[in-house]
N, C-alpha and C positions, 0 to 999 in steps of 0.2 A: 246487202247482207242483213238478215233479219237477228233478230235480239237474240234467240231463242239460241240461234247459233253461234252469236258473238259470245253468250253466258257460257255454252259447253265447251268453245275454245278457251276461254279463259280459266274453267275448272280443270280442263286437262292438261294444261299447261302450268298450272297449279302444281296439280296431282305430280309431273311429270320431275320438275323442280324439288316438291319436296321428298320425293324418294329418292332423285341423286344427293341432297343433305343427309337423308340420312344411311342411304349407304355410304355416304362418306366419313358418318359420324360413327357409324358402326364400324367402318374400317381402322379407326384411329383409338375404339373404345378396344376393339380385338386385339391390337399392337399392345397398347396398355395391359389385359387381361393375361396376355401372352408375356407382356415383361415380369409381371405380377409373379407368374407362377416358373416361370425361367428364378427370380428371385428366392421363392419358397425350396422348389425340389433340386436347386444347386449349392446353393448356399446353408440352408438351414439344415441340410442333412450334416453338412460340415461342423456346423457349431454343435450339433446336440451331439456328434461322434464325439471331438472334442473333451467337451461338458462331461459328457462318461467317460473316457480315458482319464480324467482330472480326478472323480469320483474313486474310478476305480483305481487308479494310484495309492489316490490317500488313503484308500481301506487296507494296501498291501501295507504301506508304510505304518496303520496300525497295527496290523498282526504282526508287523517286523518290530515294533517298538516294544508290543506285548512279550514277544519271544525274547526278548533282549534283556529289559529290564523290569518285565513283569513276574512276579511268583505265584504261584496257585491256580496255571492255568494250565488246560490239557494240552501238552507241546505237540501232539500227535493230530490233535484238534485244529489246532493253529497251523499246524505244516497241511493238512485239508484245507482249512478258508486259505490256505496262501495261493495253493496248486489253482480252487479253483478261481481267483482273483486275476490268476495270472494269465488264465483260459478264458477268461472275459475282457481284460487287458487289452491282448493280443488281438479278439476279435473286433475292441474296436477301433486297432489300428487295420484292420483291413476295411473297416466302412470309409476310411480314413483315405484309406489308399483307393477307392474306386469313384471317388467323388475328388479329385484332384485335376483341376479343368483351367488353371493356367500353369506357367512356367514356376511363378513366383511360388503358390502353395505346394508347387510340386517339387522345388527343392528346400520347402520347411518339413515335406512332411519325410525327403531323406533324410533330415537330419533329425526329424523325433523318430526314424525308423533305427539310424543309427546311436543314439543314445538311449533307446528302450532295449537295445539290443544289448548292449552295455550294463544296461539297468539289470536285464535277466543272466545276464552271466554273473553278478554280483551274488543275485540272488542264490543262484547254483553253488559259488563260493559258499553262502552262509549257511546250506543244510550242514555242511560236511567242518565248516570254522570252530575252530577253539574259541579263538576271541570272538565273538557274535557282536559285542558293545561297541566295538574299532568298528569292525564292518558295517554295522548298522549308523554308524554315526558319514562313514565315506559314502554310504546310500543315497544321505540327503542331499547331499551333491547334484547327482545324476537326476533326482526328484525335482530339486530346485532346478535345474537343465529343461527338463522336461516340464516342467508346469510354467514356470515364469517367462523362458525364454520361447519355448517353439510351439505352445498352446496356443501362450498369447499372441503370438505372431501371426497366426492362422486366424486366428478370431478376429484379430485388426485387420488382414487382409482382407477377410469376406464382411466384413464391417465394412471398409471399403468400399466392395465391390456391390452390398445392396446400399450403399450412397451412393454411386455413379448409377444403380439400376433404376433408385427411388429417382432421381436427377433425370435422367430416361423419360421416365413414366411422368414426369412433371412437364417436362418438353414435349412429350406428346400431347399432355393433355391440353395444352396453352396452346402447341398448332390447332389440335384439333375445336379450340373455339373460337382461332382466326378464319380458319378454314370455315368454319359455320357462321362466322358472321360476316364473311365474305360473300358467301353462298347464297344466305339471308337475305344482305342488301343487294347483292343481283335479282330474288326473284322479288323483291319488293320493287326494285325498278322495273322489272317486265311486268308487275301487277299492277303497277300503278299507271305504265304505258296502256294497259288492257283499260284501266277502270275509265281513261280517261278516253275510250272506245263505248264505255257499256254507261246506261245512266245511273244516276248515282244513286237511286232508291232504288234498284237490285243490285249493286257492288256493295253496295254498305252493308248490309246483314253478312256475306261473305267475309267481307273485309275483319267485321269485329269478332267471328268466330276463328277467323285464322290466327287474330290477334292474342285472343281467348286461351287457343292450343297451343301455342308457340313456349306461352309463359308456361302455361299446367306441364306442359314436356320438359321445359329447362331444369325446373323446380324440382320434377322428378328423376332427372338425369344428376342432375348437383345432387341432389338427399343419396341418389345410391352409390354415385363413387365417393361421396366423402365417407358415408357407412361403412365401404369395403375396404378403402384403405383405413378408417381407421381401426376396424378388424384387425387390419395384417399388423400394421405399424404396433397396436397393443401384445399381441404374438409374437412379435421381435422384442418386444422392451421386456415383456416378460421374462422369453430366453435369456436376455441380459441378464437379467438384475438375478437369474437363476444362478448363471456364469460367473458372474461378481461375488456372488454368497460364495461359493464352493471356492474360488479364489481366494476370497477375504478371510476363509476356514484355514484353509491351508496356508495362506502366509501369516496367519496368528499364529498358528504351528508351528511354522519355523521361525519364530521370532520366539517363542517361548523355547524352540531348542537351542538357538542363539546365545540366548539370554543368559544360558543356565550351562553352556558350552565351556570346559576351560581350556580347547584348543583353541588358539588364535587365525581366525579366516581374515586377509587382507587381500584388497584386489587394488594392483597396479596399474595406471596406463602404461602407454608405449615408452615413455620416459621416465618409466620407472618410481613415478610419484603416486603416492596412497592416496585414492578418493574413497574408500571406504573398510574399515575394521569392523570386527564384532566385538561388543562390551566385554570380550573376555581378558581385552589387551590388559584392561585396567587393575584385574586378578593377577595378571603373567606380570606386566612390565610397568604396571604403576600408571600409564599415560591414560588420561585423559581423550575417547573418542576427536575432537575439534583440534587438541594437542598435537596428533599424529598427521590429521589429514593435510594432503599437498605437501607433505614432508617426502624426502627421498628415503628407499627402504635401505639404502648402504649409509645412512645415517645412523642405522641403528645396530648395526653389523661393528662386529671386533675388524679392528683394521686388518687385523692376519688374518680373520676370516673372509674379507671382500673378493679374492680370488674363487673362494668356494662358491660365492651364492652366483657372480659371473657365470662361471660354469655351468652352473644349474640352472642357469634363466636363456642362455643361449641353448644347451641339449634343449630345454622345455619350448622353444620356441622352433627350432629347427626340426626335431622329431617328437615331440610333443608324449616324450615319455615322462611318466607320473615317477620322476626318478627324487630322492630325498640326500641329504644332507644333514649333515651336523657341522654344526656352528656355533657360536657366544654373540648374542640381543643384548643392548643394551638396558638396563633397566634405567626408571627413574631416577631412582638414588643415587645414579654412578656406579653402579658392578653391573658384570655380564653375568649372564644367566646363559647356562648353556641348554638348547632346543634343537631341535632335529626340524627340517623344512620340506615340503614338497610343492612341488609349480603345476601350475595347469594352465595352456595358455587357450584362449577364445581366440577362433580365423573366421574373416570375414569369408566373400562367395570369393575372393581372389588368395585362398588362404595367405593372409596377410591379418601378422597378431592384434587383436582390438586389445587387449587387455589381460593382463594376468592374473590367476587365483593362487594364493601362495597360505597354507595352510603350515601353522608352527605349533609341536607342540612341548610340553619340559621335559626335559630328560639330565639335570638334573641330578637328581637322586639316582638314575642310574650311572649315571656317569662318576658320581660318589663309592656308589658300589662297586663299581668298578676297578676305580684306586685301592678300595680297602680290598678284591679279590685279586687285585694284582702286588699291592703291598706284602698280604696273608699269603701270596706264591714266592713271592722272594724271601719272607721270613720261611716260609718251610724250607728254601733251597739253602738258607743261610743255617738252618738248625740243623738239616742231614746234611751237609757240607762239616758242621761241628760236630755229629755224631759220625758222621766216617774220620772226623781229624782224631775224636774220643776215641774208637775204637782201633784206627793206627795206634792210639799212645798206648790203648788198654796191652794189644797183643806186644808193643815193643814193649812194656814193661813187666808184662807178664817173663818172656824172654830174660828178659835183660834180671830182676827180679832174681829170679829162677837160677842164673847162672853165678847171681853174684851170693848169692844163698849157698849153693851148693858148693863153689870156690873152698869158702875159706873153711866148711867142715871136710872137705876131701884133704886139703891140709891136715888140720889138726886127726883126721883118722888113720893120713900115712905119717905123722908126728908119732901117734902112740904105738901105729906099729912097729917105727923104729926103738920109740922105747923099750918097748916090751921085749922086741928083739936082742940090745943089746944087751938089757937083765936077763935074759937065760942064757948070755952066752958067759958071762962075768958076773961076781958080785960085787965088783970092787970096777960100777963102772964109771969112765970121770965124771968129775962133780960137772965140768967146762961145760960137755954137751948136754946134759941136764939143763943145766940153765939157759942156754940157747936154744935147746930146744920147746923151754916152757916160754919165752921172749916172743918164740913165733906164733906158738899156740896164741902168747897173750893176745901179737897185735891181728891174728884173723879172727881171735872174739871181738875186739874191737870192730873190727873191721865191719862185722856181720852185724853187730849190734849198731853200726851207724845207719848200714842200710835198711836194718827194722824200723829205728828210728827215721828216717826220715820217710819209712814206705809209709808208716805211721800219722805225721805232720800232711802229709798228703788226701790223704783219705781223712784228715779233719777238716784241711783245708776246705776239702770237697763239699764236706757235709755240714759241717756246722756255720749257726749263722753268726753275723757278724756281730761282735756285741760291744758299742763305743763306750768308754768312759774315759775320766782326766788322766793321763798319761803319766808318768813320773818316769822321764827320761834316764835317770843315776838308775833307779831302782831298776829299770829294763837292763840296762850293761851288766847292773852287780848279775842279776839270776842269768845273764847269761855267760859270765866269766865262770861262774859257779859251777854251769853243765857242763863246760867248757874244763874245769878244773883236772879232769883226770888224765885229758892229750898229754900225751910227752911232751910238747914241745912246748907246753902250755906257759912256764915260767924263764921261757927262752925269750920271748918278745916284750918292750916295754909300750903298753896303753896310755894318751893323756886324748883327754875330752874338755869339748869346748859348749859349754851349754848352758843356756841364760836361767836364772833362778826364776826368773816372773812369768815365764812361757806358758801361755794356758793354752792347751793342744787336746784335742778329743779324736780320740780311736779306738780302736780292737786291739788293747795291749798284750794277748797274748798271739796274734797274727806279726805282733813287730818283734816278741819275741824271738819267736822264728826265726824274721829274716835277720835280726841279729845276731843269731846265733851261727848262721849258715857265714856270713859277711866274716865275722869275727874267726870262726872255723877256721876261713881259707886264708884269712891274714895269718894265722898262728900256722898252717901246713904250710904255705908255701910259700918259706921266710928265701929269700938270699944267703948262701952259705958263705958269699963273699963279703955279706954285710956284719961290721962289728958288734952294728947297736940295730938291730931287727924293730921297728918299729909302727904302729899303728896309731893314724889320728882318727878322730870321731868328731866332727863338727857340726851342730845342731842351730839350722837359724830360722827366726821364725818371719812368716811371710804373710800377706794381706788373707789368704783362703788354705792358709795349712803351714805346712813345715819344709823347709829341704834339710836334707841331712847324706853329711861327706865320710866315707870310710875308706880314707887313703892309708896303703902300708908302702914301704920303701922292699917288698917282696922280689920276686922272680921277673912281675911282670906276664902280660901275656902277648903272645904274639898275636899279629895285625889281623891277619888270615883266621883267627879265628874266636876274633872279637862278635861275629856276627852267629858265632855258634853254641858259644856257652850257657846258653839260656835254654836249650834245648834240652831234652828230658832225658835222661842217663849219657849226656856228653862229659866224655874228659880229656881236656886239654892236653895233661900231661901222665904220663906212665907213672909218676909216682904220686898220683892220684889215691889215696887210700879210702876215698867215697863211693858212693854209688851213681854218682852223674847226677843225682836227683836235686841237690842243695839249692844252687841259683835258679834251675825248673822251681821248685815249691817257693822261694825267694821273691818271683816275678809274680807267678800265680796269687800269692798272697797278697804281695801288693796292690795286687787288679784288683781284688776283694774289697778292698777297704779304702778303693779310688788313688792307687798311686801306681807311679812309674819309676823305673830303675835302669840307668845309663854309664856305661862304663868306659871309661879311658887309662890307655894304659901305651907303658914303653917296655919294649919284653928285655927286660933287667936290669930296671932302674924303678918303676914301680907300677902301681895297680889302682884305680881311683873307680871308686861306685859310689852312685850322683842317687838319691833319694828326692823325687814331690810328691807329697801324699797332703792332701784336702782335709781340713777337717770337717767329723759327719758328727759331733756332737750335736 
């Protein structure tokens, strides 16, 4: 075998060797290139949809905040940037939706499909809401839903999945230099089999060129994949640290609305223990954030209210309706504080509760108003109950009035027409009927004139106010013995009184006038005709907050049956009653006036006893 041929078998056997390296290096570089961009156009479309739906959230939830609580902005304007926020939103939950290539991203991205949906029905609520401030603030709920929970979920996931791709591409790239320097040391054995064929001052020039290109190839192979991944790798971190800003935006955000929140957001576990509050507790309930956590929430609950919040945490857990409550929190100080509650509970993929959102806010103040608009309804029911009881008395006394008015002059007018009559028939008519018939005249002027008087005492009653000064007990009996002086029967009965000289009492002395008067009245009408010596005591004793005072007479007495009636306004007990019913009415009413009460016992004919307590208002 001549050299010439030994060298050409040896270069082609070369040649032959190093093109299966590197189509094997090329096969293993294309796997790489291929994971490479499997990484970029599956995954990265995912995070920058993302990254804009996070974007474009937070812009809604500025023009929602500006509509809420901003002034001096065009609202017409603002419901434009919202519509079309809402129409970029949406769009990039369909980038969202066509780039979802496992199981996992494909049931985060139902559940940002179904809390965006949520989100936009809110939205719809707030064109048409009164209260805009309430809804805008249950918004950031759904916000925080959708940004914290099911964003980030997706971006960890595909986080992930280009660490198992990058992971990938790194095993590839480490077969792919066993594989070549497997390759390598086979055709360096078949070369060095050849060289030890060919003489070694033509294999050596060969030899050190192969040597030469081996290295310039590796050198060059090393410089371009570290260049391209580190291309890609700085395009990934960039997106991060893009995703991180826009994040770290918006949970500034909701930590500044937190902050400044005075509803109270508490989230429970499954055992119904606080792992986290908003600083608002410490506005509401006094507590300390560290204070509360790991604490149970029916710690803080009114014992009579534990059943309520039960209720509301199992419906919230069972059908996960945002149903509310009213209850009493306990504060720091030791009082409840009464707050109105609603639950939200979180379900894993086996809908089974992670944990509950339980939102409190005061109520308080309405619960205050409340009392006072249901107080301010029972006082009205209580004053037109008194004005229809007023305007029975007005019309029975109108009646009654009326009849007892016109009584005793229909007497005296058929009195003088018997007069009259029987002077034209006689002049010589007896003195007898003259005089009996002026006895009757007299006693229905009386008569009339008790009932003026007393319609009289009534309608002062009524109207004027009360006016206290030191009392002088004798001098009340003497003016009322006095008015009293012209009854017929007035010097028929004998008076003794019992009443301390030192007593210092303060009242409305012409209100006790009155009832003195009325008291003493009915002692002097309606004596016993079987009694010898008619009598009237008056006992005056003085007590720690006023006076009691006894007006016992040894009289007629009143029957049992209608001890519970005489108080009433034109009642008369008995037919020869010569009053208007009105006496003991204006007697009690007067007393009311000036803080006292009036109780009567009696034996119907043997005697008559009225019990006087009246307060002193000096």
């Amino acid at each position: 075998m001549s050299i010439k041929y030994q060298i050409t078998s040896a270069l082609l056997l070369v040649f032959f060797l190093c093109l299966i390296v590197l189509s094997t290096l090329s096969f293993y570089l294309s796997r790489v290139g291929q994971s490479s961009s499997e990484l970029l156009e599956e995954n990265y479309k995912v995070v920058k949809a993302s990254e804009a739906l996070i974007v474009s959230i937070t812009k809604m939830d500025r023009i929602l905040s500006k509509i809420s609580f901003g002034s001096g902005y065009d609202q017409n304007r603002l419901f434009d940037l919202l519509h079309k926020e809402r129409q970029i939103g949406a769009a990039h939950l369909r980038v969202l939706e066509g780039n979802m290539y496992s199981q996992e991203t494909l049931d985060n991205y139902n559940k940002i499909e179904k809390l965006y949906c949520s989100f936009e029905t809110n939205i719809e609520r707030f064109y048409t809401s009164d209260e805009r401030k309430g809804l805008y603030l249950g918004l950031l709920q759904w916000q925080y839903d959708i940004l914290f929970q099911r964003c980030i979920s997706i971006i960890h996931t595909n986080h992930s999945a280009i660490m198992q791709k990058d992971k990938l591409t790194q095993n590839l790239y480490y077969q792919s230099k066993i594989n070549s320097v497997t390759i390598a040391a086979f055709v360096v054995f078949v070369i060095g089999f050849a060289i030890q064929k060919i003489p070694y001052n033509i294999v050596q020039p060969i030899l050190d060129f192969n040597i030469s290109f081996k290295k310039t190839h590796k050198q060059r192979m090393r410089s371009a994949g570290k260049m391209g991944l580190y291309h890609e790798l700085s395009e990934l971190a960039s997106t991060f640290n893009l995703v991180y800003e826009k994040l770290r935006e918006t949970e500034d955000k909701f930590w500044l609305v937190t902050e400044n929140l005075y509803d109270i957001i508490l989230f429970c576990k499954k055992d119904h223990s606080i792992f986290y509050t908003t600083p608002s507790i410490k506005r509401a309930l006094g507590y300390e954030e560290e204070e509360i956590k790991n604490e149970s929430i029916f710690s803080l609950v009114h014992p009579y209210d534990v059943s309520k919040l039960r209720h509301l945490i199992s419906s919230c857990q069972e059908k996960n309706h945002n149903t509310t409550v009213e209850l009493r929190l306990k504060h720091k100080l030791n009082k409840y504080i009464w707050m109105e509650l609603k639950c939200a509970s979180q379900f894993d993929k086996n809908h089974q509760p992670i944990y509950m959102q339980i939102t409190a806010w005061d109520i308080s103040q309405r619960k205050q108003n409340d009392r006072k608009i249901k107080l301010a309804l029972q006082r009205e029911r209580m004053l037109n109950k008194k004005l229809n009881h007023a305007n029975e008395e007005i019309d029975h006394f109108l009646y009654s009035a009326s009849h007892n008015l016109r009584g005793p002059l229909s007497t005296i007018m058929g009195l003088l027409q018997i007069s009259g009559f029987e002077h034209s028939q006689t002049d010589n008519s007896s003195h007898e009927t003259r005089t009996k018939t002026l006895e009757v005249i007299k006693l229905c002027t009386h008569k009339m004139d008790t009932t003026i008087h007393e319609i009289i005492e009534y309608s002062k009653n009524d109207k004027l106010q009360v006016e206290a000064g030191l009392v002088d007990f004798h001098q009340l009996i003497k003016a009322a013995l006095q008015h009293l002086s012209t009854h017929q029967k007035h010097r028929s009965i004998k008076i003794y009184t019992d009443i301390p000289d030192n007593i210092q009492f303060y009242s409305d002395s012409r209100r006790l006038k009155t009832v003195f008067e009325v008291l003493i009245s009915n002692a002097i009408a309606y004596q016993n005709p079987h009694q010898a010596h008619p009598t009237l005591w008056i006992k005056v004793s003085s007590k720690v907050e006023g006076v009691s005072i006894s007006f016992k007479d040894n009289g007629i007495g009143i029957k049992e049956d209608q001890l519970d009636k005489i108080f009433e306004i034109f009642y008369r007990s008995t037919s020869a009653s010569t009053g208007a019913g009105l006496g003991l009415y204006i007697a009690q009413k007067s007393l009311q006036k000036i803080q006292g009460d009036i109780h009567v016992n009696s034996v119907y004919g043997e005697y008559a006893e009225f019990n006087l307590n009246i307060r002193s208002i000096g």
